[in-house]
Every structure is written in C-alpha cells, then in structure tokens.
C-alpha positions as CSV (number, residue, x, y, z in Angstrom):
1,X,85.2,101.4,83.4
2,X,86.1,105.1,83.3
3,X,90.4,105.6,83.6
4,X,90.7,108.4,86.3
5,X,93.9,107.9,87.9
6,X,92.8,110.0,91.4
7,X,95.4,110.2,94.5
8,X,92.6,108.7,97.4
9,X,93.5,108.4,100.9
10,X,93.4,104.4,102.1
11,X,93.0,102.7,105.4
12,X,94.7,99.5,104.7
13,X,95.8,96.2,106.6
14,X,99.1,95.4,106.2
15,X,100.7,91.7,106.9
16,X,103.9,90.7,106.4
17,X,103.4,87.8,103.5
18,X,100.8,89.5,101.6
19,X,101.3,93.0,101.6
20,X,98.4,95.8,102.1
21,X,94.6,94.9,102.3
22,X,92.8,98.1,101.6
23,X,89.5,98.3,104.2
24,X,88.3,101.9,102.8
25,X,88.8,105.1,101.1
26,X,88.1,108.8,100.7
27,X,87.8,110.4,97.6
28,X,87.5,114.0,97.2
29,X,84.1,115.3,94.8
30,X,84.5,117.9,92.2
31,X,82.8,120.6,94.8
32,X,85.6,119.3,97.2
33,X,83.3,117.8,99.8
34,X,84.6,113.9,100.5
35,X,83.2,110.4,100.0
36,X,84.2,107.2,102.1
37,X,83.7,104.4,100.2
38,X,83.9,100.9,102.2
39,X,85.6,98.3,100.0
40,X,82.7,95.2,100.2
41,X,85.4,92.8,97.9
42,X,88.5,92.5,96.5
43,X,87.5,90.4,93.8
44,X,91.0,90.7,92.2
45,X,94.9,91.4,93.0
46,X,98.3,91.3,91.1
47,X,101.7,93.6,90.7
48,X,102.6,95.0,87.9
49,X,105.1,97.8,86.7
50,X,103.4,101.0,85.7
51,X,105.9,103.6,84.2
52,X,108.9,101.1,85.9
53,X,106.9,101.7,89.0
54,X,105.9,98.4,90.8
55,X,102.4,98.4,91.4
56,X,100.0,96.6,93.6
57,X,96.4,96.3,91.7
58,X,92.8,95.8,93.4
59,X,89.9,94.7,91.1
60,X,87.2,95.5,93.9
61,X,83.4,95.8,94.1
62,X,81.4,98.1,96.8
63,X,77.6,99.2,97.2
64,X,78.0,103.0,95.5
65,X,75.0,104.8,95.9
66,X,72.7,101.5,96.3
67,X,74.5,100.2,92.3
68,X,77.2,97.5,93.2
69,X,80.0,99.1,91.7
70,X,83.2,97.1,90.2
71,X,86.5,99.7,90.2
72,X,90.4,99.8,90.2
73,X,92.5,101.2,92.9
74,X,96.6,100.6,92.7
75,X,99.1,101.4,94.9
76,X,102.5,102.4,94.4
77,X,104.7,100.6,96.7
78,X,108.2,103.2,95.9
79,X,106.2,105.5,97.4
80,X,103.3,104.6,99.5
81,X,100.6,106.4,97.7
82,X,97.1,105.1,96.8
83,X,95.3,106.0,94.0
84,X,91.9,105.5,92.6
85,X,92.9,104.5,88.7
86,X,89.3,103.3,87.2
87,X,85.9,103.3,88.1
C-alpha cells in the first residue's frame, strides 16, 4: 500500500459505545472530478496517536474498479476530519 494521506469527505454512522462507522467516501481525482467509493468491509479498527493526535484507524476493503481493493482511512477525532492515508 501506497501512503497518501488525502482529506476525503465521509458519510459515517455514529453510536454512542463504538464511535464512527464509515458507510462511504469521496475522493477528489487529480483532474478534480470526484469518486464515491462504497466501503464493502471494515476488515480492521483501532486508535492510535498520530503526531499526539488520537486517531481512529479503518483497515477496509471495497470493489475499485472491479479489483477488491484493501486501503487505510483514519480519522482524527480533535478535529472531525477524515482522511484517506493508504491505498
């Protein structure tokens, strides 16, 4: 996997004992058109301090272009912000 560390825009659930559940995200392309990518499974999940930022990390897989991709998205709970880290 590829470190990219993109800001992505999320639609997540969010309950009260476990946190945020990410559903999908959009990523915007080099020739700034947009991708939605639908998160199939969260294969992985676990906090960790990035910078001494707490962090929320999601090992996930989704159908990319008919290749079952496996990638990284984090978020940053101090500030709310999703971000597409490696793919």
């Amino acid at each position: 996997m590829k470190v990219i560390m993109k800001n992505i825009d999320v639609i997540a659930w969010f309950e009260q004992t476990k946190g945020p559940i990410p559903l999908k995200f959009r990523i915007k392309n080099k020739d700034e058109s947009q991708t939605i990518i639908k998160i199939d499974k969260i294969c992985f999940q676990k906090k960790e301090k990035l910078a001494g930022n707490p962090m929320i990390i999601f090992t996930c897989q989704s159908l990319i272009n008919n290749v079952l991709t496996k990638y990284e998205i984090r978020y940053e709970i101090n500030t709310c912000k999703w971000y597409l880290y490696k793919i």
